[in-house]
N, C-alpha and C positions, 0 to 999 in steps of 0.2 A: 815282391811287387814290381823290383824294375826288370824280373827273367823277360816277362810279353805283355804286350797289349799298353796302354798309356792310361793312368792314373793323373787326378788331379792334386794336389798337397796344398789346402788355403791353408792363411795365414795369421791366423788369430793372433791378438796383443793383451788378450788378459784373461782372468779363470773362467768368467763371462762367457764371451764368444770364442773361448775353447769350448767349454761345455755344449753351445749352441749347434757350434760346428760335428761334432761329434755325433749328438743326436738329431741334427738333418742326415747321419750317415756316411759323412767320408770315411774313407780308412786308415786316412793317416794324415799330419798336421806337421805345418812348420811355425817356426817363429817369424819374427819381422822384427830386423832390429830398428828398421823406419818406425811402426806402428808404435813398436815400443816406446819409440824414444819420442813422440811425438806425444804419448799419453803423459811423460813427465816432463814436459815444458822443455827438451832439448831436440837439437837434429840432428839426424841419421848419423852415428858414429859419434855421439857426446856422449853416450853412458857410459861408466867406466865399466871395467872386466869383473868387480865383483859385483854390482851392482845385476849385470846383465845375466853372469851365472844364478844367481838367487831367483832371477826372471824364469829363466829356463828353467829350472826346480818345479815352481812354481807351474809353469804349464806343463811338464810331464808328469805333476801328481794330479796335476784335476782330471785327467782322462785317461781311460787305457788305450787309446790309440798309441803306436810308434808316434813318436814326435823328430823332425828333424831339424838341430839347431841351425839359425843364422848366423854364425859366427865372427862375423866381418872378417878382419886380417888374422884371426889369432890372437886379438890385440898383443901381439909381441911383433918385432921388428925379424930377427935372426933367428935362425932355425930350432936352436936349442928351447929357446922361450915360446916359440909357439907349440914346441911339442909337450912343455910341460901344463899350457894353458888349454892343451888338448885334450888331456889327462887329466883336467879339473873338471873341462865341459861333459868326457864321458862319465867321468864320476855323476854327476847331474841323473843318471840315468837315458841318455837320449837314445835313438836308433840313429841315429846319422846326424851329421856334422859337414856344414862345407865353411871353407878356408878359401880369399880370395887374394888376390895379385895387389888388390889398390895400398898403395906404398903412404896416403895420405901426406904424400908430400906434392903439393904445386907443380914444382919444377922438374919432378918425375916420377909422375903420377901412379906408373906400373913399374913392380919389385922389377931390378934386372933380372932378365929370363934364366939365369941360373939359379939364381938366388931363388926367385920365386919357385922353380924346381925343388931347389932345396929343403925348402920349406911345407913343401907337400909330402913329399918323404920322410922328412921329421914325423909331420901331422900321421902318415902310416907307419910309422914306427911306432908311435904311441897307443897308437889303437891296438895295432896289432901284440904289444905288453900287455894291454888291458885284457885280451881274449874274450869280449863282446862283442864282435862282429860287427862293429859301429858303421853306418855305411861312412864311405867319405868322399864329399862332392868337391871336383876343384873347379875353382870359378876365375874366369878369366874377364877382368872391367873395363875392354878391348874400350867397346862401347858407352861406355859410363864415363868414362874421364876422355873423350874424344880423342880416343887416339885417332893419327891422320890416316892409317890402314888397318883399321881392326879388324877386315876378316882375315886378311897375312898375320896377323898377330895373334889373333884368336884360334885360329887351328894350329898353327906350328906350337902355341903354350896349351891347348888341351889335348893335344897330341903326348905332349911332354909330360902334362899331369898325369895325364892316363897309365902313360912307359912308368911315372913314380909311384902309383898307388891309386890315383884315385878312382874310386867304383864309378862315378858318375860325375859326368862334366857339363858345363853351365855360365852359356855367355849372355848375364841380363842386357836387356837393352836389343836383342834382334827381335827385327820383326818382319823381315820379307822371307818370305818363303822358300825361295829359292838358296838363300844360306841359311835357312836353318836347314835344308837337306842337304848342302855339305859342309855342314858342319857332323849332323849327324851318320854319314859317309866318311868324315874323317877320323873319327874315333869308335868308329865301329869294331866290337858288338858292345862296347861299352853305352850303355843308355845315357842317354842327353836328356838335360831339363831346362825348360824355357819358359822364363819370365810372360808372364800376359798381364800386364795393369791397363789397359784401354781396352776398347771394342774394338770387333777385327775379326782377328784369328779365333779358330772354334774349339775344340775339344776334337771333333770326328776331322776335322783339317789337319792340326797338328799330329794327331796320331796317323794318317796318313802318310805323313812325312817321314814317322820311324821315331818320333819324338816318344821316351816313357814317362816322362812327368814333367809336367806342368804346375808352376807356382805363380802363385800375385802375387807375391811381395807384400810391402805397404798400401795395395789399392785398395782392400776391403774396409782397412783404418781410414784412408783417404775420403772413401764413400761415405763411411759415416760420421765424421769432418763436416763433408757436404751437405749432409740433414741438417747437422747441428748448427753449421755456420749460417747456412739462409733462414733457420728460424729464427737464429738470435739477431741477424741482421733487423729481419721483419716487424722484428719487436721492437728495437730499437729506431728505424728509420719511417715506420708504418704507425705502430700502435700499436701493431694488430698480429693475431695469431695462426696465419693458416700455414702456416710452416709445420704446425702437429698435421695437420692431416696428413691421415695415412701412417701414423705413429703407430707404432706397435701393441696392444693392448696392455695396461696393466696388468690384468688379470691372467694373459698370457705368461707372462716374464715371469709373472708369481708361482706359475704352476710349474715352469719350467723348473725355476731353483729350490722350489719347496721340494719336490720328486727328486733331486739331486740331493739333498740335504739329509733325507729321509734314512 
């Protein structure tokens, strides 16, 4: 799927809108560990590594799409530990895995750039023992933790992911156009995948660009946050109930997972 042409990968957070997702017809599905971790009362990066493997289980038995996990850092620091927590996630069954730079430390935020090198090459050493063919995205948080020059930092470290292994490179957080075409220029013919959580950018735009896949992230959990919160606000501040309008039918949701069930 990433040899031509650009694919979308949503992001379903539970068996639910896996299965939804699946039979609206995409091809292939990722995790969200925002989504995730939003539907048990924590945020992005609070569930721990077994907790999120069992997740990931979990959504690649409900569908036979490829699934590719969100893996945050590896939750390991050092290269060793992430290659062996990589080796637990391909166990899971997934088709791909990305591993990202954010060091979850404050005061410096992104792995130093060897290290984070390092640690991508673990991550393809791992895989490549397992002999799955597991894709492996490396993600660069150039953008996400404010570095002061994340396109200089963002192409020189997916430059370097790429030189270490990884099949597909991935800097959340761009959205002008103009660097996502070189970004995708810099790591060429390796496929780039780019984050879309707002309105904007299109599908026939970004694949314009050279871009093979495109994710949301946590925006489809986000969205539907956004039903849920204005209705229950309504109810509470209002009285009143028009926050259902435009609900999904019962009857619909019924047919959906009795025909899954069956």
């Amino acid at each position: 799927m990433h040899d031509s042409g650009c694919f979308v990968l949503p992001n379903p957070w539970d068996i639910g809108t896996t299965i939804y997702l699946e039979r609206l017809g995409f091809k292939a599905l990722a995790t969200t560990s925002a989504g995730f971790a939003f539907s048990r009362g924590k945020h992005d990066g609070g569930v721990p590594r077994d907790q999120m493997l069992a997740h990931i289980r979990e959504i690649v038995e409900a569908t036979a799409l490829p699934v590719n996990a969100d893996f945050l850092n590896g939750f390991a620091h050092n290269p060793e530990e992430v290659a062996a927590n990589v080796k637990l996630c391909v166990d899971m069954g997934v088709a791909g895995l990305s591993v990202e730079d954010n060091s979850q430390y404050p005061a410096a935020p992104l792995y130093e750039k060897h290290l984070a090198v390092e640690r991508i090459r673990a991550a393809r050493a791992a895989i490549e023992s397992s002999e799955t063919g597991v894709v492996l995205t490396g993600r660069c948080e150039a953008w996400l933790v404010h570095d002061p020059t994340p396109l200089r930092t963002a192409l020189e470290r997916l430059a370097a992911y790429a030189e270490a292994g990884a099949d597909c490179l991935y800097a959340p957080g761009v959205r002008d156009p103009k660097t996502i075409a070189a970004i995708v220029k810099a790591v060429a013919p390796r496929p780039v995948n780019v984050l879309v959580g707002s309105p904007g950018l299109t599908v026939p735009q970004l694949a314009g660009l050279g871009v093979r896949r495109i994710s949301v992230g946590g925006a489809l959990a986000r969205a539907a946050w956004a039903g849920f919160i204005r209705a229950a606000r309504e109810i509470l501040e209002q009285g009143t109930f028009g926050g259902f309008s435009g609900a999904t039918p019962f009857a619909e949701l019924e047919s959906l997972f009795s025909a899954h069930s069956a």
